[in-house]
FIDO-834318 format. One record per residue (C-alpha): residue in three letters; x, y, z. Coordinates in steps of 0.05 Angstrom, whole numbers, padded with zeros to 5 digits, always signed. Example, Ala and Ser with C-alpha at 12.3 -4.5 7.8 and 13.67 -1.06 7.14 Angstrom:
residues 2
Ala+00246-00090+00156Ser+00273-00021+00143
end
This chain:
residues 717
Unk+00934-00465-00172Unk+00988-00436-00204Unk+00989-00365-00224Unk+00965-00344-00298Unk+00975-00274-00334Unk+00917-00243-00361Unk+00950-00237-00424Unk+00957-00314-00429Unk+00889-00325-00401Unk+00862-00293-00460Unk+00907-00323-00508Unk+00893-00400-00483Unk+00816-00369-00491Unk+00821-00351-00565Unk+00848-00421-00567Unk+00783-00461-00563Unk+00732-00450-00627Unk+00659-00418-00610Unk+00633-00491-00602Unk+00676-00511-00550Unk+00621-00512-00490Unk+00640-00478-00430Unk+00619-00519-00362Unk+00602-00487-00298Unk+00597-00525-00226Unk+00553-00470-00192Unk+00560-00505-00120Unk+00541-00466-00060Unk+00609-00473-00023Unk+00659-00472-00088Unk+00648-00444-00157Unk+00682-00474-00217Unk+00694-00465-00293Unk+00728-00493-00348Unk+00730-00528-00415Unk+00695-00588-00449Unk+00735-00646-00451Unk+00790-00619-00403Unk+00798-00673-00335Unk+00811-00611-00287Unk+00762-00543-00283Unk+00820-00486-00297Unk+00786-00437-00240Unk+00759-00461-00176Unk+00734-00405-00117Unk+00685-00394-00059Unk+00624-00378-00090Unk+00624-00318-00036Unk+00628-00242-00053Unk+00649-00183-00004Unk+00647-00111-00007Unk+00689-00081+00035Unk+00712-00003+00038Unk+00782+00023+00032Unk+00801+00051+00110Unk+00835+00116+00072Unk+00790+00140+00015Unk+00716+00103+00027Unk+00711+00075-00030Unk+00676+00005-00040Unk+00712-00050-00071Unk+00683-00119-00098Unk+00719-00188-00074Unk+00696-00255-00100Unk+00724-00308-00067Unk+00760-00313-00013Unk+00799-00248-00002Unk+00872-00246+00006Unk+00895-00232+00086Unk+00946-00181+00063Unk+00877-00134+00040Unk+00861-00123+00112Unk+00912-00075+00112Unk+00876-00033+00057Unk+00810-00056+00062Unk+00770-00057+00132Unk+00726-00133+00113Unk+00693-00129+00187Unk+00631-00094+00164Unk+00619-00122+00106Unk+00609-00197+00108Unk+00614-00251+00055Unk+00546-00262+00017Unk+00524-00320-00019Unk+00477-00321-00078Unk+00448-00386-00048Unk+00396-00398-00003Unk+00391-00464+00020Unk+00423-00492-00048Unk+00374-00450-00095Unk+00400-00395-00132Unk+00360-00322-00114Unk+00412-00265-00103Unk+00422-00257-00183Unk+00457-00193-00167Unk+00518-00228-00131Unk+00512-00285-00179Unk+00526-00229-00230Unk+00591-00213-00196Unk+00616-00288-00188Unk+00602-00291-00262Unk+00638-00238-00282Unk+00703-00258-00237Unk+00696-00320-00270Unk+00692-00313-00346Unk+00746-00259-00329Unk+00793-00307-00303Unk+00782-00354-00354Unk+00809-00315-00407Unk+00747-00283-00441Unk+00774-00205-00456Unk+00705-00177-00482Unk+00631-00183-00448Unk+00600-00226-00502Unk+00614-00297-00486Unk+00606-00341-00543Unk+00613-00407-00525Unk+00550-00452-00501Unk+00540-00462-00423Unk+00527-00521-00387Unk+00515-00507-00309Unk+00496-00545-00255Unk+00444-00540-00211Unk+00404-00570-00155Unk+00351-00636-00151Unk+00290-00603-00181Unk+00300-00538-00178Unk+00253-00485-00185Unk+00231-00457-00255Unk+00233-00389-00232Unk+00311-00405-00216Unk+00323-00437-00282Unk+00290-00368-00321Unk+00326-00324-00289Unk+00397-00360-00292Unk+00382-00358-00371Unk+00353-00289-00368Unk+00428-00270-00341Unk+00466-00313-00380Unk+00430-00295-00453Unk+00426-00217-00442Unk+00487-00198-00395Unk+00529-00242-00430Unk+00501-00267-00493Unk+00506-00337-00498Unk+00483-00374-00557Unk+00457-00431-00508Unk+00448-00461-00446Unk+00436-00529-00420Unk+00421-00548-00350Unk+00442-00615-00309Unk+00447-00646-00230Unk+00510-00642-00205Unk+00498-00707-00167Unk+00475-00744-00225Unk+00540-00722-00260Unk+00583-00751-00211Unk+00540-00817-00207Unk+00548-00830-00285Unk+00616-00805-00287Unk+00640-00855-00224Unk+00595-00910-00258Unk+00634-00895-00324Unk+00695-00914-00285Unk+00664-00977-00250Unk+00651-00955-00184Unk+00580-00958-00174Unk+00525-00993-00213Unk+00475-00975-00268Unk+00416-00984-00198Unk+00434-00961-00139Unk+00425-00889-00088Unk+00457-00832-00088Unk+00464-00791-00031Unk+00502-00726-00035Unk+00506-00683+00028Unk+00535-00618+00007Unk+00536-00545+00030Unk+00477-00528+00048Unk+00425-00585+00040Unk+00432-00657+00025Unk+00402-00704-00024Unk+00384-00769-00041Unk+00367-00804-00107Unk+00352-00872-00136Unk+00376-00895-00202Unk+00348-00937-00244Unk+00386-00973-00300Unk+00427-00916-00302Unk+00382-00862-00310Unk+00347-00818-00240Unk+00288-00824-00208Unk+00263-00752-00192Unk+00199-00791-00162Unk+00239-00819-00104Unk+00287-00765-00088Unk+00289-00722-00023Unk+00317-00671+00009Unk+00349-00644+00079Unk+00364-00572+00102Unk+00432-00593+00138Unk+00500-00602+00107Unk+00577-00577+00110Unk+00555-00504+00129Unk+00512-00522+00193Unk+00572-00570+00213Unk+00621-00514+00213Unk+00573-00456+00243Unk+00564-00518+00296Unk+00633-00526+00313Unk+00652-00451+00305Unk+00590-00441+00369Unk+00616-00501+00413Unk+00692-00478+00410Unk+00671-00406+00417Unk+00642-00428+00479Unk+00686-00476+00505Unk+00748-00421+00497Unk+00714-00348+00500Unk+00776-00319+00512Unk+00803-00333+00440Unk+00734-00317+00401Unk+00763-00278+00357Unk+00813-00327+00337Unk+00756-00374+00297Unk+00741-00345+00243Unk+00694-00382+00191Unk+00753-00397+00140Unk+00804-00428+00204Unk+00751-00467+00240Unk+00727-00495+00167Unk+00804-00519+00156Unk+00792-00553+00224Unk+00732-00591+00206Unk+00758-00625+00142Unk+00830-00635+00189Unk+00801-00662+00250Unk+00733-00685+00247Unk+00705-00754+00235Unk+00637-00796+00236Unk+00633-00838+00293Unk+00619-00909+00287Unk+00565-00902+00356Unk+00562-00841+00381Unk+00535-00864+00449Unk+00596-00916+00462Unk+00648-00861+00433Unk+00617-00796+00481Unk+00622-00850+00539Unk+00694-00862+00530Unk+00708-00790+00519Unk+00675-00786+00592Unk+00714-00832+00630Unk+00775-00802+00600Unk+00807-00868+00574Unk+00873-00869+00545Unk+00839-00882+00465Unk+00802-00818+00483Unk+00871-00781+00505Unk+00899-00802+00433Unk+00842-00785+00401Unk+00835-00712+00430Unk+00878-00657+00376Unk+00915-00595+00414Unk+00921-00533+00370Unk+00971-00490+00401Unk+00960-00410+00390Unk+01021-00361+00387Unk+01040-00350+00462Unk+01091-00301+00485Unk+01107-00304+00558Unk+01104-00240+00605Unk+01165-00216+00621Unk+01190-00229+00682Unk+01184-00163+00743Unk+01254-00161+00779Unk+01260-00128+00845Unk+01290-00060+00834Unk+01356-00061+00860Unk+01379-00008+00915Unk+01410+00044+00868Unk+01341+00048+00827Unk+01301+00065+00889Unk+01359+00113+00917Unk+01344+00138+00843Unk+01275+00148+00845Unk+01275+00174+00918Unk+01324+00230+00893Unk+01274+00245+00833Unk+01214+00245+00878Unk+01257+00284+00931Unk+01279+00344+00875Unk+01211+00339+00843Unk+01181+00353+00915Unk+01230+00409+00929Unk+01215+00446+00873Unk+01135+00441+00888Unk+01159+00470+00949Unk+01192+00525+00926Unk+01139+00545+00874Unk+01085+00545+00934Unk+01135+00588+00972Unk+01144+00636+00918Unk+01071+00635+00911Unk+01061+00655+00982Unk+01106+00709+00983Unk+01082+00743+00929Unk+01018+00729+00962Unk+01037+00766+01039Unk+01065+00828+00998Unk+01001+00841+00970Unk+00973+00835+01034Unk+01031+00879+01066Unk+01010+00935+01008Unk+00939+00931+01023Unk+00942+00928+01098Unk+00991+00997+01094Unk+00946+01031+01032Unk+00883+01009+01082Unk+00921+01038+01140Unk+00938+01100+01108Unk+00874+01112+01080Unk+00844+01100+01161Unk+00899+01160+01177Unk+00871+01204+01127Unk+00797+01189+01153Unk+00816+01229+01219Unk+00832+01296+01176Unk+00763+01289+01144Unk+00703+01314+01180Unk+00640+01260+01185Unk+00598+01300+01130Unk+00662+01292+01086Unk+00677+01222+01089Unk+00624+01191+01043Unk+00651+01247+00987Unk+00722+01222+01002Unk+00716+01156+01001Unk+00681+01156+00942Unk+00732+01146+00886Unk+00758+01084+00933Unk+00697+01044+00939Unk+00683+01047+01010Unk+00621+01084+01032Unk+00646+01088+01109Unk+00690+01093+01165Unk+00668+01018+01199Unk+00672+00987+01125Unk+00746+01021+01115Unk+00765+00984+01189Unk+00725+00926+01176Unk+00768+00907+01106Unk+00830+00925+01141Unk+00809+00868+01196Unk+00804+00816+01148Unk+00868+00829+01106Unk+00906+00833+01174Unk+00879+00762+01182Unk+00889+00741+01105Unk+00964+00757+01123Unk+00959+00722+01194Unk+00944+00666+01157Unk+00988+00663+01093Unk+01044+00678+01152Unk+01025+00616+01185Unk+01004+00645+01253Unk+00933+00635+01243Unk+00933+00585+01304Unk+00954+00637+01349Unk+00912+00686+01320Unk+00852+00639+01340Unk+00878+00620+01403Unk+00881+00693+01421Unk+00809+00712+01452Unk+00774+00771+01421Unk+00732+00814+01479Unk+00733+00870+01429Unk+00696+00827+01377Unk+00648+00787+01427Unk+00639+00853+01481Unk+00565+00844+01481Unk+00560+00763+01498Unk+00563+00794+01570Unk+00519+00846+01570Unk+00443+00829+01587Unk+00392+00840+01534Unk+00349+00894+01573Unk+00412+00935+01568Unk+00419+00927+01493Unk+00387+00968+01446Unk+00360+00940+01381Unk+00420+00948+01342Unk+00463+00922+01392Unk+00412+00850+01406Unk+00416+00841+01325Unk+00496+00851+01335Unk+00492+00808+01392Unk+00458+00752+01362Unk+00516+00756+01312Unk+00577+00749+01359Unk+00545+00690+01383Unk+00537+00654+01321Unk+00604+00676+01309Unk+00630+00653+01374Unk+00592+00586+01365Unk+00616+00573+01300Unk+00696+00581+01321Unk+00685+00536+01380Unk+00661+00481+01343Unk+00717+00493+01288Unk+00770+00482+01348Unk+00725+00425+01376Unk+00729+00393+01306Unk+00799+00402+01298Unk+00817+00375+01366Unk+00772+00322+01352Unk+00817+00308+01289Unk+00872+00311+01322Unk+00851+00262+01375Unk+00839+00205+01316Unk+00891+00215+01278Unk+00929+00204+01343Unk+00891+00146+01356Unk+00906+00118+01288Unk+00973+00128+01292Unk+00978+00088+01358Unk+00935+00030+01325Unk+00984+00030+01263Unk+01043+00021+01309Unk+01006-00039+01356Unk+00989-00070+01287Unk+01062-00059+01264Unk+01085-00099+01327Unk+01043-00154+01329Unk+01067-00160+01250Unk+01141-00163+01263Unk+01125-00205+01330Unk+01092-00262+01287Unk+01084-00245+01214Unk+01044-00308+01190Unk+00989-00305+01260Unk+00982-00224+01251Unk+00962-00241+01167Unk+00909-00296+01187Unk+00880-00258+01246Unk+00877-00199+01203Unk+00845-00241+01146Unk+00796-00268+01205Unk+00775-00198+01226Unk+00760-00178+01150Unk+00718-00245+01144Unk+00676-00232+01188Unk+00676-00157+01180Unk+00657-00167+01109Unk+00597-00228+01117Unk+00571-00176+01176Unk+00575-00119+01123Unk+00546-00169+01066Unk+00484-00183+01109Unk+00460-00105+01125Unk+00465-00099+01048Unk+00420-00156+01027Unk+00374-00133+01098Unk+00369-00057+01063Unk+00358-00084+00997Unk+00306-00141+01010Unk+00231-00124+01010Unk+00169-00132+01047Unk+00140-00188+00996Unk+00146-00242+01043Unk+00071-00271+01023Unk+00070-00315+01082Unk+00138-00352+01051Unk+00181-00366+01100Unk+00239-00405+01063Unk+00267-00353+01018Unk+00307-00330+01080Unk+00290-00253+01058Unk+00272-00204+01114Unk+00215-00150+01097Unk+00223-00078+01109Unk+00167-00080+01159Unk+00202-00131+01205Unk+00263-00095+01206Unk+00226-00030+01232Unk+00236-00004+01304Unk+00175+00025+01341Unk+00197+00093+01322Unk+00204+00076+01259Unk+00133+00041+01253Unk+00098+00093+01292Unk+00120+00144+01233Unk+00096+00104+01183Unk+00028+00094+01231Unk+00016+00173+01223Unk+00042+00165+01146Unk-00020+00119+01136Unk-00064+00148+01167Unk-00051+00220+01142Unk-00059+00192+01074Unk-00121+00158+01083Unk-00156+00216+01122Unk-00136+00256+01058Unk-00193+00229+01017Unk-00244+00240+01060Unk-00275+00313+01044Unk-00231+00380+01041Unk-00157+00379+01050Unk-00148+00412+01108Unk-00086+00389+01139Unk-00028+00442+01159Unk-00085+00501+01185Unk-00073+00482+01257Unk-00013+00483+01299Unk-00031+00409+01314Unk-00014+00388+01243Unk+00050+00416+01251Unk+00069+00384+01305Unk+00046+00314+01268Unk+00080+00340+01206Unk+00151+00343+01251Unk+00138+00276+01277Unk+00126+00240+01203Unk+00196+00281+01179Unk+00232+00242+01233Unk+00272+00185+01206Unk+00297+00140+01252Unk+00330+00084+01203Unk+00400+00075+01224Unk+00416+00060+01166Unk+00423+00121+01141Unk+00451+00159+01201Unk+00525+00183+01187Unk+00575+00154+01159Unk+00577+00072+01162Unk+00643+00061+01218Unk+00640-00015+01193Unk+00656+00004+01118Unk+00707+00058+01144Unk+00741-00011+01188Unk+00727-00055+01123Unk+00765-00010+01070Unk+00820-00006+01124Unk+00833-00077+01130Unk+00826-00084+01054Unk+00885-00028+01054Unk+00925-00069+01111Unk+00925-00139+01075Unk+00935-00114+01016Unk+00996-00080+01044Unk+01019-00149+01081Unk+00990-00203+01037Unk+01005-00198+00956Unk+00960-00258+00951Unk+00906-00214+00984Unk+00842-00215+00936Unk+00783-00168+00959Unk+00714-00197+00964Unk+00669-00157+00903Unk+00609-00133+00917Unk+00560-00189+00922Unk+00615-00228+00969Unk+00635-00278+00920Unk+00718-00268+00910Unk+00744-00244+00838Unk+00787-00311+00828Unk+00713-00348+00826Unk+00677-00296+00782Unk+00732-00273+00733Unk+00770-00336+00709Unk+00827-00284+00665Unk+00848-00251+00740Unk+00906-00289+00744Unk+00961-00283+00687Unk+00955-00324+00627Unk+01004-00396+00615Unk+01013-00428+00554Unk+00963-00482+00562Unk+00902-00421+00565Unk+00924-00419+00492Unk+00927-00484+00470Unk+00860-00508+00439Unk+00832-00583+00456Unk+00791-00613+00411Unk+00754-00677+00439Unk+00688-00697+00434Unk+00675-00635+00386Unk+00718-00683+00337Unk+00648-00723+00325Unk+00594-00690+00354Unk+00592-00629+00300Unk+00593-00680+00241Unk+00539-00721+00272Unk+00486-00670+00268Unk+00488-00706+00189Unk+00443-00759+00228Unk+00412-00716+00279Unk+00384-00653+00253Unk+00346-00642+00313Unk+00411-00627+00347Unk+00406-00559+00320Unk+00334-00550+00321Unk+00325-00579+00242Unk+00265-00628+00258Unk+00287-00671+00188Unk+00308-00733+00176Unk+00382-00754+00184Unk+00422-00792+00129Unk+00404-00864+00136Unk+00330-00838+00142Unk+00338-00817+00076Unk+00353-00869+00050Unk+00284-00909+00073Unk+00247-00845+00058Unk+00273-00850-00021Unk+00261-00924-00020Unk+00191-00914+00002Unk+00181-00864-00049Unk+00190-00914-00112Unk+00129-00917-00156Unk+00140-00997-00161Unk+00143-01040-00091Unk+00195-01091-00119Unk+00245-01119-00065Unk+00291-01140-00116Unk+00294-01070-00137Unk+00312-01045-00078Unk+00367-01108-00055Unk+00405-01069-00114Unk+00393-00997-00105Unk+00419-01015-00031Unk+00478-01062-00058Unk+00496-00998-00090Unk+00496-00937-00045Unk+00542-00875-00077Unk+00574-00828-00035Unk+00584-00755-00060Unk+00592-00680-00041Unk+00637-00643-00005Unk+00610-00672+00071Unk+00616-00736+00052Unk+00692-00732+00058Unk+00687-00750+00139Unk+00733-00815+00159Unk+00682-00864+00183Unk+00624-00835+00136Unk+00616-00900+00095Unk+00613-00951+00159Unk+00560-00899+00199Unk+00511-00905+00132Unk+00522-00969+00132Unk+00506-00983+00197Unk+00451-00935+00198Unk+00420-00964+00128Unk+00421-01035+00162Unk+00373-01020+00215Unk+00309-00994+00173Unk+00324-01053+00112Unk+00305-01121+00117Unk+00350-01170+00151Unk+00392-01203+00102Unk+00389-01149+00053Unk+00452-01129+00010Unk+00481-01066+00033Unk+00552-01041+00001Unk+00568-00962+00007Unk+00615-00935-00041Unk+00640-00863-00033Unk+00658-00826-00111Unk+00733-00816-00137Unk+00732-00749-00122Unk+00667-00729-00084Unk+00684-00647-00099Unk+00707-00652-00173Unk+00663-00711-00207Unk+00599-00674-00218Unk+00650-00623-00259Unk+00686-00681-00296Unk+00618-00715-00310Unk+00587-00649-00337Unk+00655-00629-00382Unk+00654-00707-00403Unk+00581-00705-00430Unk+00594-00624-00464Unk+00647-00655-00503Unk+00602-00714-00529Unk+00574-00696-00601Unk+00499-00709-00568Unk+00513-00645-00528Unk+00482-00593-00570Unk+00418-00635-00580Unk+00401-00619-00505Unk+00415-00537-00498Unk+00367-00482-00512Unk+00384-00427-00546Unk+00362-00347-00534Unk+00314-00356-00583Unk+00277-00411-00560Unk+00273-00375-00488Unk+00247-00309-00515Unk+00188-00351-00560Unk+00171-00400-00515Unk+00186-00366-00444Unk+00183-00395-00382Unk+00148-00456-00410Unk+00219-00485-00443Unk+00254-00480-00373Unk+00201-00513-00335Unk+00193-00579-00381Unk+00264-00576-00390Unk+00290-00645-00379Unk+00370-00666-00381Unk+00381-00740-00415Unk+00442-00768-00389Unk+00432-00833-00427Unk+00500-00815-00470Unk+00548-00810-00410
end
């Protein structure tokens, strides 16, 4: 629509006298107003409202409608979703109905908060008194109107399309909108509450269906369907089939009809750039950065270190000049002397002077042949026997030999690091051979080797993790803890069970004999090799992974339950074009056909044709001439019922529960959105009009009781 100032809004308002009715199409998707008399409402919106917060200041703004995509940079609309004042085609949430109001006489032109024209609004097939008060309760003291008159939006679009000749004065009319659908008969020309009925399923389950299949169909672009883009690709692409069964079949066996039938909708792709070999001057390049960034690490360690060794140098001469000193002293003066340094003696003075010498040994880098060098000084007891020791000298002893001990197995470490890194060098240059030998043999071997490697790794986990439930069921193929036991192993958990159940009986008194001890050593034993060391088949397995990795770019590492990442995660390889272009298929007709089959989506109702019996039924009067015409004259309405192939399926469908031979002709309206507004501002402009409004008086004397017996006469249209 095009755009309208405010300022001439409320000038075209002032326009139209105080008995110019004002008429209202309150659907649950769209909400729209206008004048009496007028072809076209002059405001038409989502009957939505959204309060969203500014992303800078906090503060909480009011949308009706459908907001404006530019707001999202302003606004942040994720938390706060659209709400309807609907619930399943009844008004309830009079609060947002309130703010869909006021949007609406706002944009109509009305510049003050009284409104004083007279209201006619639409509203559902009987719909509930308490509904109908509190609409008027709103409209007479927010807004003062001087009346109000209530009508069915479908019944406005029957008369208005029979007006015009396209339907007759008998017939059904069958409206699936929004939210629910419904069905009623006419009788010369006027409705027969008595026979009408009503489904919980219309355009909003459709699109909520369609937005759930696609979302799960391409998960990848979720975000992408929102509600507003995958309704614009319902009323684009969808359509009734004429049999389901016969039109899923061909969809299956992926005939050439089903190829034309199927819509693409291509999302914005930008291909990856492409990764060019770096050419020999950038790797020269980056060798020289990594080389002068190297360098100066080096330097910065060396000027660490030799800041480092002259400390040491000072302390080793201040330690060795204080040792001088000590000789001057005499022994009952040395503990007085040495007490502003922070020795107490003599030994702990040559003792400090020991380990710096060794500090600077080290940060000299002749710590190896410090170690090589044997000590007798330091180990000059090992030799002597114990019945020639004193006390002090077997506790000193005892020392040197942990000492000794310890070093040795430092150099037996080290040699034995030396040894393997040795022996991995060696391997790394046979494996280098046999690669340059025969590239493509060396990559499957090694491929072979981590295979097997990896299903023999695969099966100790699922081993360690499986239980002992067995209960005598030999198929699962799981092994129980207590089959994979050795004897050890079971003989520990023997005295475990047996401890435990000689626990109970009387005092505890395990542990007070040496005996017990000896048990208690035997149940700390654990013998599972499982757990022994570190695992040299994962060490082998993370070193092949390393290897092919190196040799193979194709190379994809098994995960952790031995299933490879290409199977698991489908987005591991890079993206084309055609993961962004969306298919739609059978979707095309199986959302809309939920219209027949509510108990697709778990609505145990009738469908559309059903409906139709189940209002025929209904009639007070059994007269099979009067229904040959209601069914001659089946009327189509309501924003659903735009779906290609919607008038042949109800057709079809009607034909199976009617008589054989019976007259069936479907008819769909001029304009199944906009009649029930064009009936309703067609009858507010006739001069019987105010005859059928109440005013605020008549509410406030009568109550409730003028809402509920409130009947519409649409004997004038």
């Amino acid at each position: 629509m095009p755009f309208i100032s405010k300022i001439q809004r409320q000038t075209d308002y002032r326009r139209f006298p105080s008995s110019t009715p004002i008429v209202i199409d309150n659907g649950a998707s769209y909400f729209r107003i206008g004048w009496a008399g007028e072809p076209e409402p002059r405001v038409i919106f989502r009957n939505i409202v959204q309060r969203p917060r500014h992303k800078v200041t906090g503060e909480t703004v009011t949308i009706v409608g459908d907001h404006d995509v530019a707001l999202l940079k302003y606004f942040d609309c994720t938390r706060s979703g659209p709400r309807s004042a609907f619930d399943n085609n009844v008004v309830y949430q009079f609060e947002i109905m309130e703010y869909i109001l006021d949007f609406a006489f706002d944009r109509l032109g009305a510049d003050g908060s009284k409104i004083d024209h007279p209201i006619l609004i639409t509203e559902c097939v009987c719909n509930p008194s308490q509904s109908r008060s509190k609409m008027a309760e709103l409209l007479f003291d927010t807004y003062g109107v001087p009346s109000i008159a209530y009508g069915v939006d479908a019944v406005f679009s029957y008369k208005y399309n029979q007006h015009h000749g396209v339907c007759n004065k008998d017939g059904l009319a069958i409206c699936p909108g929004f939210m629910t659908t419904h069905v009623i008969p006419f009788i010369d020309g006027e409705p027969e509450y008595k026979g009408c009925c009503r489904t919980n399923i219309g355009g909003y389950h459709i699109t909520d269906y369609l937005k759930q299949l696609i979302s799960l169909k391409y998960p990848l672009h979720m975000a992408r369907f929102t509600w507003e883009k995958v309704e614009d690709l319902k009323m684009e692409h969808c359509y009734i089939a004429p049999d389901y069964m016969s039109e899923a079949r061909m969809f299956q066996n992926g005939t050439k009809e089903a190829e034309d039938k199927t819509r693409s909708w291509q999302l914005p792709w930008v291909p990856p750039p492409t990764e060019e070999p770096p050419s020999e001057e950038m790797i020269a390049e980056k060798a020289a950065r990594k080389e002068k960034a190297g360098q100066r690490l080096r330097d910065m360690a060396e000027a660490k270190r030799s800041i480092r060794i002259n400390e040491l140098e000072n302390e080793s001469h201040g330690l060795g000049f204080l040792l001088k000193q000590l000789e001057q002293v005499e022994d009952h003066d040395i503990q007085s002397f040495l007490s502003a340094t922070g020795y107490i003696s003599r030994k702990e003075v040559e003792s400090a002077l020991v380990k710096v010498k060794q500090s600077l040994l080290k940060a000299k880098g002749e710590q190896a042949e410090f170690e090589e060098k044997p000590d007798t000084e330091r180990f000059n007891l090992l030799d002597k026997p114990d019945h020639e020791c004193t006390p002090e000298e077997l506790k000193l002893k005892k020392k040197q030999l942990f000492l000794k001990t310890t070093a040795e197995g430092r150099q037996r470490a080290k040699r034995k690091r030396h040894e393997e890194e040795q022996e991995r060098e060696r391997r790394n240059q046979q494996d280098e051979q046999r690669r340059l030998k025969n590239p493509e043999l060396y990559k499957e071997q090694l491929r072979a080797k981590y295979n097997d490697l990896s299903e023999k790794v695969e099966q100790r986990k699922r081993l360690k993790t499986s239980k002992g439930h067995t209960n005598g069921n030999n198929n699962s193929g799981n092994v129980g803890r207590g089959e994979r036991l050795n004897p050890e192993q079971r003989e520990r958990m023997r005295l475990l069970t047996t401890a435990a159940f000689d626990r109970g009986k009387g005092e505890d008194t395990f542990g007070a004999r040496d005996e017990d001890w000896q048990l208690y050593k035997l149940m700390s034993k654990d013998n599972d090799d499982d757990d022994e060391g570190p695992d040299v088949d994962q060490a082998e397995l993370a070193r092949l992974t390393s290897r092919l990795r190196e040799v193979d770019p194709t190379f994809v590492p098994r995960s952790d339950n031995g299933n490879s990442q290409s199977a698991e995660a489908p987005w591991s390889r890079p993206l084309t074009e055609e993961d962004y272009r969306i298919d739609f298929g059978v979707e095309r007709f199986r959302c809309p056909e939920i219209l027949f089959r509510p108990n697709w989506i778990g609505i145990d109702q009738a469908g559309l044709d059903e409906m139709a019996g189940v209002s025929l039924r209904r009639l007070p009067s059994k007269d099979t001439e009067l229904e040959e015409r209601l069914t001659s004259s089946i009327f189509l309405t309501g924003g659903s019922s735009l779906f290609p192939g919607m008038s042949e399926r109800l057709e079809a469908g009607v034909r199976m529960i009617t008589p054989c031979g019976s007259p069936i002709r479907v008819v769909k309206a001029l304009n199944p959105t906009l009649d029930a507004w064009r009936g309703a501002s067609a009858y507010a402009a006739s001069p019987e009009f105010p005859s059928q409004t109440f005013s605020k008086q008549d509410y406030y004397e009568k109550g409730e009781d003028i809402v509920r017996g409130y009947q519409f006469q649409y004997h004038v249209l």
